[in-house]
C-alpha positions in Angstrom: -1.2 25.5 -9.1 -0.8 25.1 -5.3 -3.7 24.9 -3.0 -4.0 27.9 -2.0 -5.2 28.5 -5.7 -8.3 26.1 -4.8 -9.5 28.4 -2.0 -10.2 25.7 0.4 -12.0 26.1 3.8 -9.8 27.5 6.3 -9.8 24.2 8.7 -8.9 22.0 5.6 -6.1 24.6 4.4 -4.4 24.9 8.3 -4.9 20.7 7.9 -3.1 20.5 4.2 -0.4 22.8 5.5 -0.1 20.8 8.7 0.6 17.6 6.6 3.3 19.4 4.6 1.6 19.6 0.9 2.1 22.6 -1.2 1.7 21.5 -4.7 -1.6 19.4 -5.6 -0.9 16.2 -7.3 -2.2 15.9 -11.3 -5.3 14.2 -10.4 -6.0 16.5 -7.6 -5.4 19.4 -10.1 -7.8 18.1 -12.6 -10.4 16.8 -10.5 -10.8 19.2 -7.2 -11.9 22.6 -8.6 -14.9 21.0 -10.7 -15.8 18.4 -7.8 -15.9 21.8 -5.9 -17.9 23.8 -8.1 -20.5 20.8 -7.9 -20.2 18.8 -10.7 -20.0 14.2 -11.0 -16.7 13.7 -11.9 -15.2 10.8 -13.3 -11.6 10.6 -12.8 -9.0 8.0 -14.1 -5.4 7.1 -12.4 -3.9 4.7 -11.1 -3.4 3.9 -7.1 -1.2 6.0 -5.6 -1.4 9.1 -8.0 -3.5 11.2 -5.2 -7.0 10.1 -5.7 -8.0 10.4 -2.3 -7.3 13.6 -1.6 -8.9 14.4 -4.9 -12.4 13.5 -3.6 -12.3 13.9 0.0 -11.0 17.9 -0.1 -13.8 18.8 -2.0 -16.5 16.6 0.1 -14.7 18.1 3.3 -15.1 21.1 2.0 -18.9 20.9 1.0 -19.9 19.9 4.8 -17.7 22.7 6.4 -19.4 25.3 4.3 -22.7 23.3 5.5 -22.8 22.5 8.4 -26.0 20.4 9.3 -27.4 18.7 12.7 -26.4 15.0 11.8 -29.5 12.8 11.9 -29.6 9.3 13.2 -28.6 6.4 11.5 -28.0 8.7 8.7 -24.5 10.1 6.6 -24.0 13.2 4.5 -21.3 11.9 1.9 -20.6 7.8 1.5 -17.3 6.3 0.2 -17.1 3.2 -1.3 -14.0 0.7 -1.7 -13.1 -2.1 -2.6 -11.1 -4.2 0.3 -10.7 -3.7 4.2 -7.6 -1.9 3.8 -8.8 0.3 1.2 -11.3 1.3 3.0 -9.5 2.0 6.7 -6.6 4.1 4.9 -10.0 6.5 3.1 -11.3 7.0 6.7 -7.7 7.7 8.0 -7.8 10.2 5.2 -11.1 12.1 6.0 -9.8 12.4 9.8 -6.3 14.1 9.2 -7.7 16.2 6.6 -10.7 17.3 8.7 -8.7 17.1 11.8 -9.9 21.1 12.5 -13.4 20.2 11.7 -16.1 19.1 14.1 -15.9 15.7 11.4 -17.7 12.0 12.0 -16.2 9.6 10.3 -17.2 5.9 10.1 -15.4 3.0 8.5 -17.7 -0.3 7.9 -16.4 -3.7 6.4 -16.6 -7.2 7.2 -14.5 -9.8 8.8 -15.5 -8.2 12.2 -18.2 -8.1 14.4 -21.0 -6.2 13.3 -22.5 -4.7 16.8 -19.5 -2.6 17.3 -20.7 -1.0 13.5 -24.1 -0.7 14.3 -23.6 1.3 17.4 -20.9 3.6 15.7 -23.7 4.4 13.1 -26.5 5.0 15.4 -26.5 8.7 16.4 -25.6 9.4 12.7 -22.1 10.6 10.8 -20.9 13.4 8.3 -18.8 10.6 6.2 -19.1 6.9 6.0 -16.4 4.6 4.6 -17.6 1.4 3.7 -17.0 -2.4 1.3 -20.3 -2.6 -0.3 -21.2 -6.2 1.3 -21.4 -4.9 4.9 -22.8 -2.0 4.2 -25.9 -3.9 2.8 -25.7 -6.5 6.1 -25.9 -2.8 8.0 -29.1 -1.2 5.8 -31.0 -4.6 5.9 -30.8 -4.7 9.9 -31.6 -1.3 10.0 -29.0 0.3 11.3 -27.7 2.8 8.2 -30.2 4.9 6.3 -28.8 6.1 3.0 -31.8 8.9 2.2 -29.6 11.7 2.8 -26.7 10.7 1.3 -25.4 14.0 -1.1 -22.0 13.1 -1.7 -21.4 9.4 -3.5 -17.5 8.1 -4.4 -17.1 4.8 -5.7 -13.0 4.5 -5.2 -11.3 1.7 -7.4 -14.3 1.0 -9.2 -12.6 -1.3 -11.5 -11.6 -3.4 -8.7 -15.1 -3.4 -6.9 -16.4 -4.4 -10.8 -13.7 -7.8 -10.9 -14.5 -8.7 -7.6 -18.0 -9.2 -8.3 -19.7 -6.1 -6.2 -21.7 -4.9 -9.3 -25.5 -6.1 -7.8 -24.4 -4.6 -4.8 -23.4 -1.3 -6.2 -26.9 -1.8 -7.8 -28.9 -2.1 -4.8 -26.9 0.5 -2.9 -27.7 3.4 -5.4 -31.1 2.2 -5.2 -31.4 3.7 -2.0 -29.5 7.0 -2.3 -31.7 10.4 -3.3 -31.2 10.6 -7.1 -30.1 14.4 -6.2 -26.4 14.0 -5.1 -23.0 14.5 -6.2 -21.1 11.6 -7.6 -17.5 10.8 -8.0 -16.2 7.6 -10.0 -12.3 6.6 -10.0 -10.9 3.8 -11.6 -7.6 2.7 -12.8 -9.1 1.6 -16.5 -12.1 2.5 -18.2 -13.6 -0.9 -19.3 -16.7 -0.7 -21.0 -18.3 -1.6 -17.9 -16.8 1.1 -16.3 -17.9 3.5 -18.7 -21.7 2.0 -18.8 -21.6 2.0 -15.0 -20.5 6.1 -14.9 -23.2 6.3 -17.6 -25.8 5.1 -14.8 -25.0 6.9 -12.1 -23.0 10.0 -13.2 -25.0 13.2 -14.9 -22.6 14.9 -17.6 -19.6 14.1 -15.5 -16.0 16.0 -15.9 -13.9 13.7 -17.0 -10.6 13.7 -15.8 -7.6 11.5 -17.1 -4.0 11.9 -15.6 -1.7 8.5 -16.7 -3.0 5.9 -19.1 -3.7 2.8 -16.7 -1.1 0.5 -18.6 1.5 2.8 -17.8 3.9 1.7 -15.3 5.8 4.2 -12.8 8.8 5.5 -14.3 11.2 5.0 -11.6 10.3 1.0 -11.0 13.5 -0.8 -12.5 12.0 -3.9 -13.6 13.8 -7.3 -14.5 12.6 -10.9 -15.5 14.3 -14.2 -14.1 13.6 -16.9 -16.1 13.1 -19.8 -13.3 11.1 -23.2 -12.9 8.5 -23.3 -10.7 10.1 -25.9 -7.8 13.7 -23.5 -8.2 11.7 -20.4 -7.9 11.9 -20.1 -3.6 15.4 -20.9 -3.7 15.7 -17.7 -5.8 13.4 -15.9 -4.0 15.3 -16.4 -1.0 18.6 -15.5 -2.1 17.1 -12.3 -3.6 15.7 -11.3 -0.2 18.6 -11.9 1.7 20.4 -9.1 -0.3 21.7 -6.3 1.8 19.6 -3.5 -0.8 16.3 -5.1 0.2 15.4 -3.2 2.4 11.0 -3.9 2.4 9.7 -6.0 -0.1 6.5 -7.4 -1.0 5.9 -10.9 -2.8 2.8 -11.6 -4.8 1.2 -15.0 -5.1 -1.5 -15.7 -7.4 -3.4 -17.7 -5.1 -4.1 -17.8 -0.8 -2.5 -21.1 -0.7 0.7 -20.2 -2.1 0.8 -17.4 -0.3 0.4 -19.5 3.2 3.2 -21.8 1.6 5.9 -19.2 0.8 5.5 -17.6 4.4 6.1 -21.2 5.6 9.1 -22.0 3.8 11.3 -18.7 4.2 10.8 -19.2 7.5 12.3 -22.6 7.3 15.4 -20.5 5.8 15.1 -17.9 8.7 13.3 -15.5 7.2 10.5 -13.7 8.7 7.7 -13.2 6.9 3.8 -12.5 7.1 1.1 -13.4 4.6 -2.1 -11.2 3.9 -5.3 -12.3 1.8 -8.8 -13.0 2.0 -8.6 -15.9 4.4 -7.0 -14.1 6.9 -8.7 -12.0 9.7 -9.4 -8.6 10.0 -6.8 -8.9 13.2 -3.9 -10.5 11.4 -4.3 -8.6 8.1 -4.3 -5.4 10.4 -1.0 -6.7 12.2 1.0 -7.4 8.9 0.2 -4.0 7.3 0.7 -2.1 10.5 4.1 -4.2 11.2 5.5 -3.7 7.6 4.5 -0.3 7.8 6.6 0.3 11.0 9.5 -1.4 9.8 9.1 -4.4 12.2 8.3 -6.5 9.7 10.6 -6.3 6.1 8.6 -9.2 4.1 5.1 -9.0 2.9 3.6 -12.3 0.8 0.2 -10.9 -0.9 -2.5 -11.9 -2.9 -3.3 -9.1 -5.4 -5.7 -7.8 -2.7 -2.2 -5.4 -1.3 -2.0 -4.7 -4.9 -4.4 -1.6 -5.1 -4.7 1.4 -2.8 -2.9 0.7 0.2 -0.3 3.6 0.9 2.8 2.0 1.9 5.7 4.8 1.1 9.1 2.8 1.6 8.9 -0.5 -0.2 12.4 -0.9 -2.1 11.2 -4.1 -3.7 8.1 -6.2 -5.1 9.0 -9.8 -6.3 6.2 -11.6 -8.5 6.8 -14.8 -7.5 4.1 -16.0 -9.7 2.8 -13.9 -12.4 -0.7 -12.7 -12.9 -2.7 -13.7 -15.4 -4.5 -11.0 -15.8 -1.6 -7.9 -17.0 -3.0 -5.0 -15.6 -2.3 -6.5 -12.2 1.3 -6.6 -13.1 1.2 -2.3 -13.2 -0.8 -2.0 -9.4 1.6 -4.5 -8.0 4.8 -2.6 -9.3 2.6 0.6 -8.1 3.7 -0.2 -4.5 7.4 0.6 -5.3 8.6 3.6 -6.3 6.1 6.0 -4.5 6.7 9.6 -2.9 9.5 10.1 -5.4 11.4 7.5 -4.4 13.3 4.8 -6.8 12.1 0.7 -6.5 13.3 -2.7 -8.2 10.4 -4.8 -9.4 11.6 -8.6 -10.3 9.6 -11.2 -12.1 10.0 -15.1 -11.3 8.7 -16.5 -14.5 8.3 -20.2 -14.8 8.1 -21.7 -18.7 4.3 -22.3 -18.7 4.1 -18.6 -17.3 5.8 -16.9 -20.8 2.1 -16.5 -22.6 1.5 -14.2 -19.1 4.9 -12.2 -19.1 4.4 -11.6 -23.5 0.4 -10.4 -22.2 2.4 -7.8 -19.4 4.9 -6.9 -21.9 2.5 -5.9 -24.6 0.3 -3.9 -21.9 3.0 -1.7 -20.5 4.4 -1.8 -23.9 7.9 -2.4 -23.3 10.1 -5.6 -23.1 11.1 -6.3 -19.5 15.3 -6.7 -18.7 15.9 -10.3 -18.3 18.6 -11.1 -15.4 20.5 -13.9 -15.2 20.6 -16.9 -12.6 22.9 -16.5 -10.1 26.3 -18.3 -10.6 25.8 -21.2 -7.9 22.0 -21.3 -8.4 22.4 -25.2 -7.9 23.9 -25.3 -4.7 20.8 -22.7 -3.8 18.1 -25.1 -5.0 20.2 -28.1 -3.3 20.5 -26.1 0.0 16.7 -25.1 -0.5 15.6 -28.6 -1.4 17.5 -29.7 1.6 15.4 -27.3 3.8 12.0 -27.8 2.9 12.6 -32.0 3.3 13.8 -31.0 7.0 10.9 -29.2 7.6 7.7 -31.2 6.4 5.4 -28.3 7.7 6.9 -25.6 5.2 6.0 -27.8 2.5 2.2 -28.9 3.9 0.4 -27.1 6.5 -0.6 -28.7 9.9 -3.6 -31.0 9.4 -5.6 -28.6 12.2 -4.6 -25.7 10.2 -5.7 -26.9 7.3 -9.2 -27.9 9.1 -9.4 -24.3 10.1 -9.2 -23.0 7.0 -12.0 -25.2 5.7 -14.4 -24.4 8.7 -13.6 -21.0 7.8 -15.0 -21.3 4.6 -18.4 -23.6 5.9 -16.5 -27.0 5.1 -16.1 -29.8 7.9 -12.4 -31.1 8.2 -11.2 -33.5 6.0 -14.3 -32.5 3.4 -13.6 -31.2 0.3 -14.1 -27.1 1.0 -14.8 -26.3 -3.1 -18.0 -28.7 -2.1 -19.3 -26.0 -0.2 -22.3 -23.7 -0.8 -24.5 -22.1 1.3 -28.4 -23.2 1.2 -28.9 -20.6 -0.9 -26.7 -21.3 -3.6 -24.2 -18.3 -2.4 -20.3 -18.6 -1.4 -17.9 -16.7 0.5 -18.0 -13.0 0.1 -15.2 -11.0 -0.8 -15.4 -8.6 2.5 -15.8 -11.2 5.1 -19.5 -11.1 5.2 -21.6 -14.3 3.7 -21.6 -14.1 -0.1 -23.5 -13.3 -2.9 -23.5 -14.7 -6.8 -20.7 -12.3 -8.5 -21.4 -10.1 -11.1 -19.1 -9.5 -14.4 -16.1 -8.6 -14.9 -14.4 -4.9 -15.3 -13.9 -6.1 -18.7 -17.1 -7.3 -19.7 -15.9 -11.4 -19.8 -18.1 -13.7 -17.5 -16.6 -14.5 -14.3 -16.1 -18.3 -14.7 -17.8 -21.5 -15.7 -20.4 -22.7 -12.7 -19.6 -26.0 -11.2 -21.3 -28.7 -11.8 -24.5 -29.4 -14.1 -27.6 -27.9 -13.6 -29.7 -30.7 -11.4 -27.5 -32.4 -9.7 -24.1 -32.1 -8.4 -23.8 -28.6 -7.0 -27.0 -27.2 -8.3 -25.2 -25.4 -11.6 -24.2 -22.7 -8.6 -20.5 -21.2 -8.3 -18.5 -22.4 -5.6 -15.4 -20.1 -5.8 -15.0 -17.1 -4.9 -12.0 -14.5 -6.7 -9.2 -12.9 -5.0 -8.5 -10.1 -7.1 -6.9 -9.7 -10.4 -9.5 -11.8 -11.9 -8.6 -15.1 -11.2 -11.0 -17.7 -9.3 -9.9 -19.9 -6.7 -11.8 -22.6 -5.0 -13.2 -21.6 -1.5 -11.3 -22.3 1.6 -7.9 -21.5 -0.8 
């Protein structure tokens, strides 16, 4: 099939060709022509397989064969995704496709002022981008109306699902016309992914390209056997290899993320940190600098894990493992795309083994296990050496510390996991203020709440997730 077989509306085809694609992707094959012909459609891939392209062709080409006055404060077809990133590279997306169309496009999320939103949204669009949590801040101030909505995509459900959006996705749907077209894509169909597509699809397509524990074929993958104090001298040496050419390092936690960026740069090595603490502006800075080139090292949370469209990353160290093994696939996923080869390397410290036997038994294979390098002990010496030089890479400032905290609603030098708002929420996983989190993908409860019911901290969580899963404490 190419798409000229789908028989797309002429500005969309002059737009594909102008891009360079001939042949649709698996996912685009299986899901476009039924998602044109009008039917819900509940596709399953993972990141990086084409799923974009998959909805927004056909939702494109609905509102060029269409074409309606748009009405204010309202939007024809709403996307919904997960994280900030997610969420820009969709909109990007809509605007080169429909780049011969007489296309609105709007991208919502939190972490930055809201007035600049509201106005965007006021004289109405054709497509709205959008995290869930914002979206809500917008329709409660009045400044989105969602009765007109006819197109609905909820992109990386999964991942909306573990990081606690489900009441959101609730109250959303509550407010679009029950006549619409729906589209549902997920990386794993989770019983709650399949009760949620239940709700909200009518006798969907479904379309299934890759089983989600399948990891991309090309991705050579190894496992180093390390302790957890030796693991940043290895890290180190690894990056300073002349084949590493990008590479992105996941850290289970926002902390440890902050900490690694500190101390390769205490052994010259330039680096930038992305997760939830950091803004809007600094997130957007490190992806757009990797992406260029400028920058060659990336340290991420699992929220650069899912969706974002990076092409030329050669390598992804896990310098701490997930827990949860499915992770393990979408952060391998960032290597090895567009065709091209990538190296994915494991640190894996002894009380990580139950987590590398989970990932092994996921992506059913046994990963290669690599050997130290022969003067690994002068590398830990010279490391250890470092890091005693330079107190900071080890600790943070105190006033950077204090920022974080106030971030998160704590005063400095108070305990930030202390910190709830008055009504029992915490921080939000878009930058907005939070909401109590709903279950997980997989069904399991999202964590135990702190304190006792009474006393302490009112029997209300005080953590908030950062993908994958796992709960930190706020201000993390």
């Amino acid at each position: 099939m190419n798409f000229s077989d789908l028989a797309l509306a002429e500005p969309l085809a002059r737009a594909i060709a102008d891009k360079g694609y001939t042949t649709p992707s698996p996912i685009q094959q299986a899901a476009i022509p039924p998602a044109l012909a009008g039917h819900d459609v509940l596709g399953l891939a993972q990141t990086g397989t084409g799923k974009t392209a998959a909805f927004a062709l056909p939702m494109l080409h609905r509102l060029a064969a269409d074409p309606k006055h748009r009405l204010k404060l309202h939007t024809r077809a709403l996307v919904l995704a997960p994280t900030r990133e997610l969420a820009s590279q969709i909109a990007a997306s809509f605007q080169a496709y429909g780049r011969y169309m007489k296309l609105s496009v709007a991208v919502v999320f939190g972490g930055v002022p809201i007035g600049r939103q509201e106005r965007a949204l006021a004289p109405g669009v054709d497509v709205l981008v959008a995290t869930p949590g914002r979206l809500i801040d917008l329709v409660m101030k009045g400044a989105c109306d969602l009765g007109k909505v006819e197109m609905l995509v909820l992109d990386e459900c999964d991942q909306m699902l573990d990081l606690g959006f489900i009441h959101d996705l609730k109250r959303i749907t509550g407010l679009l016309p029950k006549q619409r077209q729906s589209m549902l894509f997920s990386a794993t169909l989770a019983p709650a992914i399949e009760q949620l597509s239940e709700r909200y699809l009518k006798n969907p397509i479904k379309v299934a390209v890759q089983p989600a524990a399948t990891t991309v074929e090309k991705v050579v993958q190894s496992v180093v056997h390390v302790s957890q104090p030796e693991k940043l001298a290895l890290l180190a040496h690894l990056l300073e290899g002349e084949d590493v050419a990008s590479s992105i390092v996941f850290t289970r936690t926002k902390h440890g993320a902050d900490r690694v960026v500190r101390q390769l740069a205490a052994h010259g090595l330039v680096a930038e940190a992305i997760h939830g603490n950091r803004s809007q502006p600094q997130r957007t800075r490190a992806l757009d600098g990797f992406r260029s080139g400028a920058l060659k090292i990336l340290v991420a949370t699992d929220i650069a894990a899912r969706g974002l469209d990076i092409p030329a990353v050669s390598h992804v160290f896990n310098f701490e493992l997930p827990n949860v093994p499915e992770q393990y696939v979408h952060r391998i996923g960032r290597t090895a795309r567009a065709g091209r080869a990538g190296i994915a390397i494991a640190l894996c410290a002894p009380d990580e083994r139950p987590f590398l036997k989970d990932i092994e038994r996921t992506i059913r294979m046994t990963l290669t296990q690599a050997p130290l390098p022969p003067n690994f002990r002068d590398l830990v010496g010279k490391t250890a050496k470092v890091i005693k030089s330079n107190p900071v890479a080890a600790d943070p400032p105190r006033e950077e510390r204090d920022f974080n905290r106030s971030r998160n609603g704590a005063r400095p030098g108070r305990d930030p996991r202390a910190v709830v708002h008055a009504d029992g929420r915490g921080p939000r996983r878009d930058g907005g203020e939070g909401r109590p989190a709903g279950p997980r993908s997989d069904g399991r409860p999202q964590g135990r709440p702190q304190g006792r019911p009474g006393g302490g901290f009112g029997g209300q969580r005080t953590g908030q997730r950062d993908g994958g899963g796992r709960r930190s404490p706020a201000g993390r």
